[in-house]
C-alpha positions as CSV (number, residue, x, y, z in Angstrom):
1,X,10.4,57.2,16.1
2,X,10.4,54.4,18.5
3,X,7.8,55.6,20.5
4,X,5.6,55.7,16.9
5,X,6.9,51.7,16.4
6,X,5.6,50.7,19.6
7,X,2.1,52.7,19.5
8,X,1.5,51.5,16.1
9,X,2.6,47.8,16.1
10,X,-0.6,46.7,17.8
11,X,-2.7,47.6,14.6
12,X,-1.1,46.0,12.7
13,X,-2.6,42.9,11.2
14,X,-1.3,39.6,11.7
15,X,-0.4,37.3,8.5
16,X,-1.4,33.7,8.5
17,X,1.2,31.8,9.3
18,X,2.1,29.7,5.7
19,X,3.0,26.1,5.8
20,X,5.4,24.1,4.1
21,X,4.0,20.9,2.9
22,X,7.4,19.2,2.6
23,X,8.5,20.0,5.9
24,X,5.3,18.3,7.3
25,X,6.5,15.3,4.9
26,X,9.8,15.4,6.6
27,X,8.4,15.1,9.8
28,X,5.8,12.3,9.2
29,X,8.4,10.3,7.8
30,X,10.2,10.8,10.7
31,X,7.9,9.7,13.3
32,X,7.2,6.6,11.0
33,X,11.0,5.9,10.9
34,X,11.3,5.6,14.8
35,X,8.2,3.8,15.0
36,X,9.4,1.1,11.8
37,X,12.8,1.3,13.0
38,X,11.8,-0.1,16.7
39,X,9.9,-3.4,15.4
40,X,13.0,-4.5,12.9
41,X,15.7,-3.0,16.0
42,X,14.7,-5.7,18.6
43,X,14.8,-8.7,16.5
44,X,18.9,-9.2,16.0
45,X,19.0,-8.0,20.2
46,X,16.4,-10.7,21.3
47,X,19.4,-13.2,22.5
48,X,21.3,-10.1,24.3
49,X,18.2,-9.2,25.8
50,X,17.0,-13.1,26.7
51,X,20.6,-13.7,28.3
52,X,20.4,-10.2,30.6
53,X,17.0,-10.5,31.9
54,X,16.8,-14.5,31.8
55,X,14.2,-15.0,29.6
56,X,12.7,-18.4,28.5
57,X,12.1,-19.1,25.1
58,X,8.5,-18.6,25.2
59,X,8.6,-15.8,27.2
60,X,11.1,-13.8,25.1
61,X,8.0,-14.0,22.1
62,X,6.6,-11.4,24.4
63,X,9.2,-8.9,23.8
64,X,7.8,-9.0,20.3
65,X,3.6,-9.4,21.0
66,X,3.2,-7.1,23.9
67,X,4.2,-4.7,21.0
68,X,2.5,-6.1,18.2
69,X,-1.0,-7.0,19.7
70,X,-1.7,-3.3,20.9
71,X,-0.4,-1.5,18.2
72,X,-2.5,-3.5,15.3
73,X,-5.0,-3.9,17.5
74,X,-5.3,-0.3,17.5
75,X,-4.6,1.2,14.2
76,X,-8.3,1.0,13.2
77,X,-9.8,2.9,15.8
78,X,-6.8,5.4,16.7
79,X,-7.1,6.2,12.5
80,X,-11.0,6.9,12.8
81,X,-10.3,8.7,16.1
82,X,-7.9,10.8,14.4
83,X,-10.1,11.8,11.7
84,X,-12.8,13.1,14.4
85,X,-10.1,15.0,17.1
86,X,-7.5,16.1,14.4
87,X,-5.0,13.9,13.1
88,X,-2.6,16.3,14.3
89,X,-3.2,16.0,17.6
90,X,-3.1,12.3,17.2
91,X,0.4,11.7,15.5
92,X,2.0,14.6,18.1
93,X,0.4,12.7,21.1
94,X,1.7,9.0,19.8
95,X,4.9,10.4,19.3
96,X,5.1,11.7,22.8
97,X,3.9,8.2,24.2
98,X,6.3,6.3,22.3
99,X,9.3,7.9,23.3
100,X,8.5,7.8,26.9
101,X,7.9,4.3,26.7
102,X,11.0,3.8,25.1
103,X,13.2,5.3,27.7
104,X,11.2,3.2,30.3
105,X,12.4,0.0,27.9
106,X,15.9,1.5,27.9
107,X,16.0,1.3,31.6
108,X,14.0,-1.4,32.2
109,X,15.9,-4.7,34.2
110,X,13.0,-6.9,34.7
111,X,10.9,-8.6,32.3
112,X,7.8,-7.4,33.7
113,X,8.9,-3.8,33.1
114,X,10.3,-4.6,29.3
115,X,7.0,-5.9,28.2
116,X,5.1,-3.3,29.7
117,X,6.6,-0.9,28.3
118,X,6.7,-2.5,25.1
119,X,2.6,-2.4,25.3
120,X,3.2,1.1,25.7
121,X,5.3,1.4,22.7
122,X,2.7,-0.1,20.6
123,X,0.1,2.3,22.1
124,X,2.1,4.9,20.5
125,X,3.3,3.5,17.7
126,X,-0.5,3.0,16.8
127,X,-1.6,7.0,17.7
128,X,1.5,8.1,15.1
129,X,1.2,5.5,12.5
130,X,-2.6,5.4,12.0
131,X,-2.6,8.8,11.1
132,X,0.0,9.2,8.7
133,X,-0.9,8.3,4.9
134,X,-4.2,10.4,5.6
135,X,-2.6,13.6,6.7
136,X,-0.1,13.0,3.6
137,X,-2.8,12.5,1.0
138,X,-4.5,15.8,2.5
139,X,-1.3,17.7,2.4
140,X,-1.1,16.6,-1.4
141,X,-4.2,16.6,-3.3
142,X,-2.2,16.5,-6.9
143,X,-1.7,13.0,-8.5
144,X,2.1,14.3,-9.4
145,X,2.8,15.7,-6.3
146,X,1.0,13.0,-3.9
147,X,3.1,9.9,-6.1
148,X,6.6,11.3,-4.9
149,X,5.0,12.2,-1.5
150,X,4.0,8.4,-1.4
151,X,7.2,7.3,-2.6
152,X,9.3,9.1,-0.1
153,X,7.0,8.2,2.3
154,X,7.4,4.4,1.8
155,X,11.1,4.7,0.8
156,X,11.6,5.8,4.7
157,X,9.1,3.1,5.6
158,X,11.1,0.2,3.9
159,X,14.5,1.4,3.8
160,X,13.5,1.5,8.0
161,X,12.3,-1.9,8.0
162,X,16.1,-3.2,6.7
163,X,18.1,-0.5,8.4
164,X,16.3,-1.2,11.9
165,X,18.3,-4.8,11.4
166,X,21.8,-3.3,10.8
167,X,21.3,-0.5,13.8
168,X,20.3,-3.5,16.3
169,X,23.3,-5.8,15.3
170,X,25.7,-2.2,15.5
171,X,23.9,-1.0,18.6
172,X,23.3,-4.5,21.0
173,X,27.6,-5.8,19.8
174,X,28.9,-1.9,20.3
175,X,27.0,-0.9,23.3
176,X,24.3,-3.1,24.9
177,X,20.7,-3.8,23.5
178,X,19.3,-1.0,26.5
179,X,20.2,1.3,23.6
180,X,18.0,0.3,20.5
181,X,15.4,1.6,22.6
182,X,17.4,5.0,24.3
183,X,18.3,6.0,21.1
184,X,14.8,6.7,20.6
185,X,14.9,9.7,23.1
186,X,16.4,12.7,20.9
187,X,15.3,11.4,18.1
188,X,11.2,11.4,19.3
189,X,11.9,14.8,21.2
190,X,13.5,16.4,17.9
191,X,10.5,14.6,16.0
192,X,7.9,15.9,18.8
193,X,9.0,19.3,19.0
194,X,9.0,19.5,14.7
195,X,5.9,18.4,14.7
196,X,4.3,21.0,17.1
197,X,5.5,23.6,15.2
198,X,5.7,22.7,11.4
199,X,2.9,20.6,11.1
200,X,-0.9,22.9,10.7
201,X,-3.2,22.4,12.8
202,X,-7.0,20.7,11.7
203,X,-9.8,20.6,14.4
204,X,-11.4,17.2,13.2
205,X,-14.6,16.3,12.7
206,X,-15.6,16.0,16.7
207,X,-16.1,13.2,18.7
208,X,-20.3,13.8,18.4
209,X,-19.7,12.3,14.5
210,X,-18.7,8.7,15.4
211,X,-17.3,8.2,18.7
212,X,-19.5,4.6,18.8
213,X,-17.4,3.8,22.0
214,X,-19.2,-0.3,21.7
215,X,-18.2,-0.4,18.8
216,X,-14.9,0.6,18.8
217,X,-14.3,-1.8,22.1
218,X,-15.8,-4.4,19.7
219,X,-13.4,-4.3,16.7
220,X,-10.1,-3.1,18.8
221,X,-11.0,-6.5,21.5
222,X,-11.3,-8.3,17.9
223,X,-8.3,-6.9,16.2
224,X,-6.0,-7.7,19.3
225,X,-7.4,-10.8,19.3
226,X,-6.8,-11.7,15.3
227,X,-2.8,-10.1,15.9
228,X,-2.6,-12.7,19.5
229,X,-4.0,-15.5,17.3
230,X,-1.2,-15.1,14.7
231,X,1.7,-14.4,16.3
232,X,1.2,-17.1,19.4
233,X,-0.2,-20.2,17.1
234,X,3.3,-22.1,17.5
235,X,2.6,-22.0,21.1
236,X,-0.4,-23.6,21.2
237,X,-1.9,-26.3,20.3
238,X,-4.3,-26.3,17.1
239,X,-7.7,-26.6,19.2
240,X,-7.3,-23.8,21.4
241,X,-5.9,-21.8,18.2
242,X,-9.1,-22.7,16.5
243,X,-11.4,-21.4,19.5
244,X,-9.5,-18.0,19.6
245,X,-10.4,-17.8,16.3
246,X,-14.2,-18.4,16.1
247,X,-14.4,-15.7,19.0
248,X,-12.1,-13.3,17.2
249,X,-14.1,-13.8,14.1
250,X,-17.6,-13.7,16.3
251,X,-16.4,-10.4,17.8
252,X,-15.6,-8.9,13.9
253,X,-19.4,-9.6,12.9
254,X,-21.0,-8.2,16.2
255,X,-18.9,-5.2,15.4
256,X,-20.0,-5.4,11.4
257,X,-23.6,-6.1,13.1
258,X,-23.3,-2.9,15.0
259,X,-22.0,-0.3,12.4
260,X,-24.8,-1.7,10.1
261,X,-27.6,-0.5,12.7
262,X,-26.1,2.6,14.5
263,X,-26.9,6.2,13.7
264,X,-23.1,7.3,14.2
265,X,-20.8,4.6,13.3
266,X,-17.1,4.4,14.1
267,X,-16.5,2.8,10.8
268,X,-18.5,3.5,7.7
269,X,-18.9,0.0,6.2
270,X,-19.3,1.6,2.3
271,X,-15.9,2.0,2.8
272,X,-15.0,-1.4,1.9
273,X,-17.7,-1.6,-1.0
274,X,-14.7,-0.1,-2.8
275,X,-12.8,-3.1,-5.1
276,X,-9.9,-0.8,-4.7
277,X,-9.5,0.3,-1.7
278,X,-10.5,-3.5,-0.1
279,X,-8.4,-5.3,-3.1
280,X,-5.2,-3.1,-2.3
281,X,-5.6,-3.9,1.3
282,X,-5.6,-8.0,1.0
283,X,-2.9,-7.4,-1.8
284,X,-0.9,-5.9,0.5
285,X,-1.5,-8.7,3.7
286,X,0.0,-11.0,0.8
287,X,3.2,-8.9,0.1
288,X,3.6,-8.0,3.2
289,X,3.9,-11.6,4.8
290,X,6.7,-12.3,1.8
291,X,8.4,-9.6,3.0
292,X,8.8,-10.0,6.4
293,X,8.9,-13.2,6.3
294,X,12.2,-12.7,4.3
295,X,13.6,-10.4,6.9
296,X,13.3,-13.2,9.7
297,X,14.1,-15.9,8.1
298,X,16.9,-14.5,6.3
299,X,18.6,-13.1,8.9
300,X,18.0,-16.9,10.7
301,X,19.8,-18.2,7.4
302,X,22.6,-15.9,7.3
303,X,23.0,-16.4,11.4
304,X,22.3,-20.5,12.1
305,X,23.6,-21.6,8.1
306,X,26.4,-19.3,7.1
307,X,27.3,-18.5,10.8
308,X,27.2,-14.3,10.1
309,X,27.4,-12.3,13.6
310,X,24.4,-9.8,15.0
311,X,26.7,-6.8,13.3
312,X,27.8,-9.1,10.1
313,X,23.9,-9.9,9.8
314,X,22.7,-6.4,9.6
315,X,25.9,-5.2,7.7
316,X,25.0,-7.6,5.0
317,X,21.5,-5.8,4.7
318,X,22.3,-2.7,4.0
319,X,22.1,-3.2,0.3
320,X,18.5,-3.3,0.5
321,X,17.4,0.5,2.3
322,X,20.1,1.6,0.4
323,X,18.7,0.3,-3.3
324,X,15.0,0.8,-2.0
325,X,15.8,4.0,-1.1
326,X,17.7,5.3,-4.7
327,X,14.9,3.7,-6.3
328,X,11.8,5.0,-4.7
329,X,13.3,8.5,-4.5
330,X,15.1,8.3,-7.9
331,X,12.1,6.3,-10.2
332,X,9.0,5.3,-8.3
333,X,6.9,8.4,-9.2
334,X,8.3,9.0,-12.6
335,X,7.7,5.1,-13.7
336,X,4.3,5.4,-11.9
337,X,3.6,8.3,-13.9
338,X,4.6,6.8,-16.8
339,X,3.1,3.5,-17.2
340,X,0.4,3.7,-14.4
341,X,0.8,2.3,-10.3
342,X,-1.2,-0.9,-11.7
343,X,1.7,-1.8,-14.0
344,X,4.3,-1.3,-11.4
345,X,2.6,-2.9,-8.7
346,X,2.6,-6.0,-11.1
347,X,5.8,-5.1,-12.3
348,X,7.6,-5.2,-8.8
349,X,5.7,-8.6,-7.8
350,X,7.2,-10.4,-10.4
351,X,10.9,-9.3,-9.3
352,X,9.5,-9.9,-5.2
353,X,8.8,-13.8,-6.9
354,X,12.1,-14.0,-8.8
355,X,13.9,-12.7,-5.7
356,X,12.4,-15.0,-3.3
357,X,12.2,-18.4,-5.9
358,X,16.2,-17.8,-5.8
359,X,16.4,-17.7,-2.1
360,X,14.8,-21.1,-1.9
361,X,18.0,-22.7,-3.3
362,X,20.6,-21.1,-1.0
363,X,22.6,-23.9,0.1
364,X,24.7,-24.6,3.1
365,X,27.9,-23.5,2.1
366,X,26.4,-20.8,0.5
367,X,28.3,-17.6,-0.6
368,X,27.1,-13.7,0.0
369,X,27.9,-12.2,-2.6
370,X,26.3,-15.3,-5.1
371,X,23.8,-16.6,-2.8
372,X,22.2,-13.4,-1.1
373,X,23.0,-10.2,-2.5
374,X,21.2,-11.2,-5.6
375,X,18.2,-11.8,-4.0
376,X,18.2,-9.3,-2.0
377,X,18.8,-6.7,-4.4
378,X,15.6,-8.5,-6.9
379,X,13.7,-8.4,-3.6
380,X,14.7,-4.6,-2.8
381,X,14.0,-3.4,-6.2
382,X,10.4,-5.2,-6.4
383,X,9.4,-3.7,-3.1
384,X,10.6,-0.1,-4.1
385,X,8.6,-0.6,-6.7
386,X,5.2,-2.0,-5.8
387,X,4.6,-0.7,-2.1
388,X,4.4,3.2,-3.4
389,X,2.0,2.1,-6.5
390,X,0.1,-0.3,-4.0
391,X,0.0,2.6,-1.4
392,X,-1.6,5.3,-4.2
393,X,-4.0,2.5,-5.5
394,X,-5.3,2.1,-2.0
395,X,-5.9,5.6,-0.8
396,X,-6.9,7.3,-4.4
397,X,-10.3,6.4,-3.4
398,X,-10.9,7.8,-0.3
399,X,-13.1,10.5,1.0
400,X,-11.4,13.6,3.0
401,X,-13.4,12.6,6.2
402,X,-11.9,9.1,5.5
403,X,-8.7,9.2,5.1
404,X,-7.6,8.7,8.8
405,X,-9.8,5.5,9.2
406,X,-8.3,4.8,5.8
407,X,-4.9,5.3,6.8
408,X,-5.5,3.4,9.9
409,X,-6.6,-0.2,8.0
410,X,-3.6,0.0,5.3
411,X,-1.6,-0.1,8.2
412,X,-3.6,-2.7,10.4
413,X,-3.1,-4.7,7.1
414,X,0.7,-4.3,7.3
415,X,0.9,-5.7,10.8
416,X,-1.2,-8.6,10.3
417,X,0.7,-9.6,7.0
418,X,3.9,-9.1,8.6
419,X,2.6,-11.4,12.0
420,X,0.9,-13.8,9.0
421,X,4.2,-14.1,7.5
422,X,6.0,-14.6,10.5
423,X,4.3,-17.5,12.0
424,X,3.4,-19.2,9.0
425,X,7.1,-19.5,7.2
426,X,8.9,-19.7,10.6
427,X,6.8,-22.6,11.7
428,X,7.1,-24.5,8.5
429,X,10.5,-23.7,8.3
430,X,10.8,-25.5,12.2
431,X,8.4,-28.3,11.4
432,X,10.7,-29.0,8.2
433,X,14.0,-29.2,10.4
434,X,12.4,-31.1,12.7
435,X,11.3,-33.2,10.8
436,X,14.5,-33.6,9.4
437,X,16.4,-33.8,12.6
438,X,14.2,-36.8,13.8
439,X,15.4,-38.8,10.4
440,X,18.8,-38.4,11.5
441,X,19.9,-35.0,9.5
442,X,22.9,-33.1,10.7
443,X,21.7,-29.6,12.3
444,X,22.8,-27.3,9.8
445,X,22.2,-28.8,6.6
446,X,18.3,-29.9,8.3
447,X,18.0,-25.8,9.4
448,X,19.1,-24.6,5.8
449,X,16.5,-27.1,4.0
450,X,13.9,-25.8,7.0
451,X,14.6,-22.2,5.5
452,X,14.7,-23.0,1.7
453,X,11.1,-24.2,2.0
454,X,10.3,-21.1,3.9
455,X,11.3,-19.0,1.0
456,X,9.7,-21.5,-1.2
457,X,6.4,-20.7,0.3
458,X,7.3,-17.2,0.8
459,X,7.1,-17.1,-3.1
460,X,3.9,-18.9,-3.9
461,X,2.3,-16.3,-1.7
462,X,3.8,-13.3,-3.2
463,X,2.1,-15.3,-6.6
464,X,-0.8,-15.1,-5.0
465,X,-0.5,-11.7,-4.1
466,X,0.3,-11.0,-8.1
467,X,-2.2,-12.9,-9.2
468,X,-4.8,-11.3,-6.9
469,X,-3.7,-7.8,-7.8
470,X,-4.3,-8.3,-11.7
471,X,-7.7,-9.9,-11.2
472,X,-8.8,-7.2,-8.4
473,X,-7.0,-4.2,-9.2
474,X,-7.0,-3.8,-12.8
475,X,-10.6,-2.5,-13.6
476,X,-10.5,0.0,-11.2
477,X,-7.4,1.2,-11.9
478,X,-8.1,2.0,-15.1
479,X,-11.4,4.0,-14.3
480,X,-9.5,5.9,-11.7
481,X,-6.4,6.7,-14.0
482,X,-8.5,7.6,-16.8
């Protein structure tokens, strides 16, 4: 009988293999959880890191923008390059650059080193985050289905954001900050090995389709450029800001010029005739910048006003993954179902307003549990509830062949809202206390006034980004609900 097995088992046909869309979901989310995790994880270790490696105050930014620059520099093109080579092979080989460049952070004990690698990192980050919302709307073509796929998707994304603050503070006080970046190691090689097998393979479109190598030089140099604009304006002075600019800005239209005229663009422009699509996108720089904005300066407030610890800081965060996470898992699709993503998204801007119009009378002596919590919970439950419907709204449009280049500018939007928002509310928040400090003001009472404005500000931009959404959004919306 066995000798029957073995001559007959090579006739038999092979099945093909079946796989499982939720697993694939589980392991995007995870490769976007290290990825989120390590841009929130450094920010409570920058002084542990400044004291070790003797750091000056300018040159400690870097740990931040060598990271930054190339990662949103790079979203655009890695997204379109993913949608011509396979987005698969994309997100598997940015998850294997990431966590090699995090263990070379881990070890690193020289600055040189640290922010090398951290331009690594954002190589990386930008291969496995540029590819992701495309291969998830491919994977679930359903409405239904693709809403909870988008709301677990962004639950991991914010919850990551807030989390990535309490795992620095725990990590850099219990250990040493070398291991915000370490613990990246098993968790990419469990991520990396996942992927390889769960995930199906797709061959891509093929370089021969758009691989306009001017052109993507053009709009990567400007995109770097826009991101090293943003995040180093404090640091220099307003002429030389202006210059980098114009030449940023010159660089986008020789690129726009370019796709215009060549046979095989990287980037078709009719993508941004659609109101949706381009509408969700400058939504989403607006609520964005609000949000991390509120991050920074909050944990500033909570640090330099209340006088919280790094683990304190990120302990008293937790409410917010935690609520953003029950709510996006427990409601987001249903209520988007229900009343429509346009509603929510407008819905969850008003609470991100009310949340952020409180902050901006937290006073010196202020109290957690009156002062913060409340906030922070408005400010959770608004985000849980417009980033999924803004994420839908955004890629409900999109073509198949798209959908990586798609995937790639919701993101690039996200980095340059979340630089936007940084420099703008941290430098008026400085100017104010300085300001302030010059008159005579005593330091804390000057920095706490310095961050009420910021969250002052914060909240006339997250009107702006309500107001923008139910002009923009709402015609379209309806035509592509109905």
């Amino acid at each position: 009988m066995s000798t029957s097995s073995r001559a007959e088992s090579p006739t038999r046909p092979s099945l093909p293999r079946t796989y499982s869309r939720w697993a694939s979901l589980v392991v995007l989310c995870a490769g976007t959880l290290m990825t989120i995790l390590d841009g929130n994880v450094v920010t409570v270790a920058m002084p542990a890191i400044q004291s070790d490696l003797g750091f000056s105050g300018p040159g400690l930014a870097w740990v931040v923008n060598a990271y930054l620059i190339p990662f949103g520099g790079l979203l655009l093109l890695v997204g379109r390059l993913g949608d011509l080579v396979g987005r698969k092979r994309m997100f598997v080989a940015g998850l294997a650059v990431f966590t090699a460049a995090s263990v070379l952070c881990g070890v690193a004990t020289s600055q040189g080193v640290l922010i090398a690698a951290r331009a690594v990192q954002g190589v990386g980050g930008a291969m496995t985050a540029a590819v992701v919302l495309g291969m998830l709307v491919a994977l679930f073509p359903e409405p239904r289905e693709q809403a909870r796929a988008i709301a677990v998707f962004s639950a991991v994304g914010a919850a990551g954001g807030a989390l990535g603050t309490f795992l620095g503070g725990a990590l850099t006080q219990a250990l040493n900050w070398h291991w915000i970046f370490l613990i990246n190691l098993p968790i990419g090689v469990v991520a990396l090995l996942a992927a390889v097998r769960v995930l199906a393979p797709e061959a891509g479109a093929g370089l021969g389709r758009g691989a306009d190598y001017p052109g993507a030089a053009l709009v990567t140099g400007a995109l770097m450029l826009t991101v090293y604009v943003i995040v180093g304006a404090g640091d220099r002075g307003p002429t030389a800001t202006l210059l980098l600019a114009v030449l940023a800005l010159a660089l986008f239209v020789a690129f726009t010029v370019r796709q215009a005229r060549t046979a095989r663009p990287l980037l078709r422009l009719r993508l941004f005739g659609s109101r949706l699509l381009s509408g969700a996108n400058v939504v989403q720089v607006l609520m964005i910048a609000t949000m991390y904005g509120f991050q920074f300066i909050g944990a500033l407030y909570l640090q330099r006003v209340l006088g919280y610890d790094e683990l304190t800081t990120g302990t008293a965060f937790l409410p917010a993954p935690i609520a953003i996470g029950v709510l996006m898992l427990g409601l987001s699709a249903r209520t988007i179902g229900r009343f429509g993503a346009y509603r929510v998204l407008l819905a969850g801007l008003v609470l991100v307003i009310a949340g952020m119009a409180l902050l901006g009378r937290a006073p010196v002596d202020g109290s957690y549990v009156t002062d913060v919590l409340p906030s922070l919970l408005l400010l959770a439950a608004g985000f849980a509830a417009a980033m999924p419907a803004l994420t839908g709204l955004a890629m409900s449009g999109v073509r198949e062949e798209d959908a990586g280049l798609a995937s790639g500018l919701f993101n690039t939007t996200q980095v340059v809202g979340g630089s936007l928002g940084l420099a703008v509310l941290s430098t008026l928040a400085a100017s104010r206390t300085d300001g302030l400090l010059d008159r005579g003001a005593e330091l804390i009472p000057a920095t706490a006034e310095g961050y009420r404005l910021a969250f002052r500000v914060a909240a006339v931009i997250a009107t702006g980004a309500l107001t923008l959404a139910a002009v923009a959004l709402r015609q379209r919306t309806e035509r592509a609900q109905g």
